[in-house]
C-alpha positions, 0 to 999 in steps of 0.5 A: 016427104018434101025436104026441110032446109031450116035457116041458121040458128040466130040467138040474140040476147034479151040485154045485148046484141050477139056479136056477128061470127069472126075469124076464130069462128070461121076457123072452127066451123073450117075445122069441123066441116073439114073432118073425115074420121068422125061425124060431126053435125047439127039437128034441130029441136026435133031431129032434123039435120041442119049441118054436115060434114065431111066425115058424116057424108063419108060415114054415112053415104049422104051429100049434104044436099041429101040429108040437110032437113032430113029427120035423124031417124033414118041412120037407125035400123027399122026395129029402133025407129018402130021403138021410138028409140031415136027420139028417146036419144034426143029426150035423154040428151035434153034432160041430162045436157049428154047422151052417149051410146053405141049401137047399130047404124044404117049407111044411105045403101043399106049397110050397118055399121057399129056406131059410137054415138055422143049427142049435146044438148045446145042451149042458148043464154036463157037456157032454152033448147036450140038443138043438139050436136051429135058427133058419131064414129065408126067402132065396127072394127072394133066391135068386130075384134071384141066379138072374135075376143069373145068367141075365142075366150068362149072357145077357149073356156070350152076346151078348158072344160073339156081339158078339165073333164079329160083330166077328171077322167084321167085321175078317175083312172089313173086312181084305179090303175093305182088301187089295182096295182096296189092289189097287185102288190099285196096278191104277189107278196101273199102268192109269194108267202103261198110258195115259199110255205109250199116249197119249205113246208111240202116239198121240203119236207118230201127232199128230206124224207128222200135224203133220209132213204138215200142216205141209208143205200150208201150213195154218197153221190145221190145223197149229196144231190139230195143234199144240194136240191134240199138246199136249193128248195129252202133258199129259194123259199126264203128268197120268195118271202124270208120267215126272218123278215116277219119274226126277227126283223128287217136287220136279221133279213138283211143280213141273211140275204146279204150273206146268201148273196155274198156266197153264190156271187162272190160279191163283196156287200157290206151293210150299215144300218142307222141308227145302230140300234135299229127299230123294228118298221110297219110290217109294209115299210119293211117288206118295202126296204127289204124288196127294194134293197133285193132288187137291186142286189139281184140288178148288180149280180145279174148286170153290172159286174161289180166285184162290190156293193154297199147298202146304207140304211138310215132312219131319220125323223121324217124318213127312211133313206135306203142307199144301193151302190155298185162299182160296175159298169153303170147303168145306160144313160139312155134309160136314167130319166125314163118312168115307163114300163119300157126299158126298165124292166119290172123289177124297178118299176115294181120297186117305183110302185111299192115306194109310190104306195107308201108316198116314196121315191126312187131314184137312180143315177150314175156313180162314176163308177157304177150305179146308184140307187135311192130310195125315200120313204116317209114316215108319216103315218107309219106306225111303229113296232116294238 
């Protein structure tokens, strides 16, 4: 196609002569002709270019020699000018005085770059159509970034889900380690109160039928080992599940053990229960306070060489709160904050485990000296007994 070199646009006015350009008029033509950042140029009614700037040839790769008649639809990609999309630009800025846009670009070698288009309806004084200026600037940078946002804002979702499903198959198992250590619990409470039957009812009974025969040879001394092993057999069974805890209550339990404790230890342990008139709990509430209350005795008689404990006990409203205090050596520092199984052993994660199944918490510090141990139970949906 032979270039088109189009005259400059003149516009005369029906009534008046159009004064002939000035020094203000050159100073702005300077300054438009003079920008490098953005792609200012003129077309004609029909899309062919008939001014070019600096910038639009640093854009675009084009001398103003190369481009100057040239139809506007070369800077749009193939699959744009098959569509007709350039000139539906130029009907939509005719009609609506604007047309802005982003898209790709075609560069003179080739290359594409994302392009933010503005393109003006110029009318002269009656209002007819002269042609239209388009101002164009490069937005490939940015472009560039809004796809990496995008791709990382993808990504980012992707492993938000997968976090997501992680943490659903965490609770999943972590509901069903919670539901077997319960089972755990309750299959250890009955094993306990298997035993403690065997022991008292069955092998208690064949000790005391064996101290009656040897209590009638005169063997004191064979009698007396009868006496201590009887006696041992029916400690140990109340110890595995006392028979008071579930026909008298929590306060006679207590006190039973408490005592037992005091004799074989010769540790001073004092108990107090509020208020004074305590009531009679769930049978699992009890059996909870009992075996922590346990526990933690055995932990001062075996570990912390304390000549003295205390025990406080105190229904609230809400709560039960259950106190444990020795003057020892303390508990190590090292394992105060630690919730695995490691380093704490299984009585106090048993204790951690009950206390979880009925929505409690346990806590354990230093006394200076010595350990303290507390327990909370709430009391919600605990029903009590008469």
């Amino acid at each position: 196609m032979p270039e088109r070199r189009l005259a400059p646009i003149s516009i005369v006015h029906p009534r008046r002569e159009v004064a002939a350009p000035g020094p203000k008029d050159d100073l702005f033509r300077l300054m438009v002709e003079s920008v490098k950042d953005y792609a200012i140029f003129v077309l004609d009614p029909d899309g062919h270019v008939i001014t070019w700037n600096q910038g639009a040839q640093a854009l675009k790769g084009y001398t103003s020699e190369e481009i100057l008649g040239q139809h506007f639809s070369r800077f749009y990609p193939p699959e744009a000018v098959q569509s007709g999309w350039p000139t539906r630009e130029l009907a939509l800025a005719e009609k609506e005085g604007r047309f802005a846009d982003e898209g790709w670009r075609v560069r003179k070698d080739g290359s594409t770059f994302w392009a933010s288009v503005i393109i003006t309806a110029l009318r002269d004084p009656e209002g007819r159509l002269s042609g239209f200026a388009k101002v164009t600037q490069d937005m490939t940078e940015r472009k560039e970034r809004e796809e990496r946002i995008q791709d990382l804002n993808k990504e980012l979702r992707t492993r938000i889900a997968q976090l997501d499903e992680s943490q659903r198959v965490i609770e999943l198992r972590t509901l069903e380690l919670e539901r077997l250590s319960a089972q755990l619990l309750q299959i250890q409470d009955e094993e306990r109160r298997r035993l403690a039957r065997e022991l008292h009812d069955e092998l208690g009974q064949q000790l005391s039928g064996l101290k009656m025969i040897v209590d009638t040879s005169g063997n004191e001394t064979a009698s007396q080992l009868a006496e201590d092993a009887l006696s041992m057999v029916r400690n140990l069974s109340y110890l595995l599940h006392p028979p008071l805890l579930d026909e008298a209550g929590l306060r006679p339990a207590l006190y039973w053990y408490a005592d037992g404790l005091t004799k074989r230890s010769n540790i001073d342990i004092s108990l107090s229960l509020k208020p004074q008139m305590f009531p009679r709990l769930s049978k699992d509430l009890e059996v909870t306070i009992f075996r922590v209350i346990q526990e933690s005795l055995s932990n001062i008689y075996r570990h912390s060489g304390s000549k003295s404990a205390r025990v406080d006990i105190e229904k609230r409203a809400e709560r039960v709160i259950v106190r444990v205090r020795d003057y020892g050596k303390g508990f190590p520092v090292e394992l105060l904050g630690v919730k695995g199984s490691a380093g704490l052993g299984v009585g106090i994660n048993g204790m951690r485990e009950r206390l979880r199944q009925l929505g409690g918490e346990l806590v354990i510090a230093r006394s200076e000296p010595g350990t303290l141990v507390e327990a909370a139970i709430p009391l919600f949906g605990i029903t009590l007994t008469a």
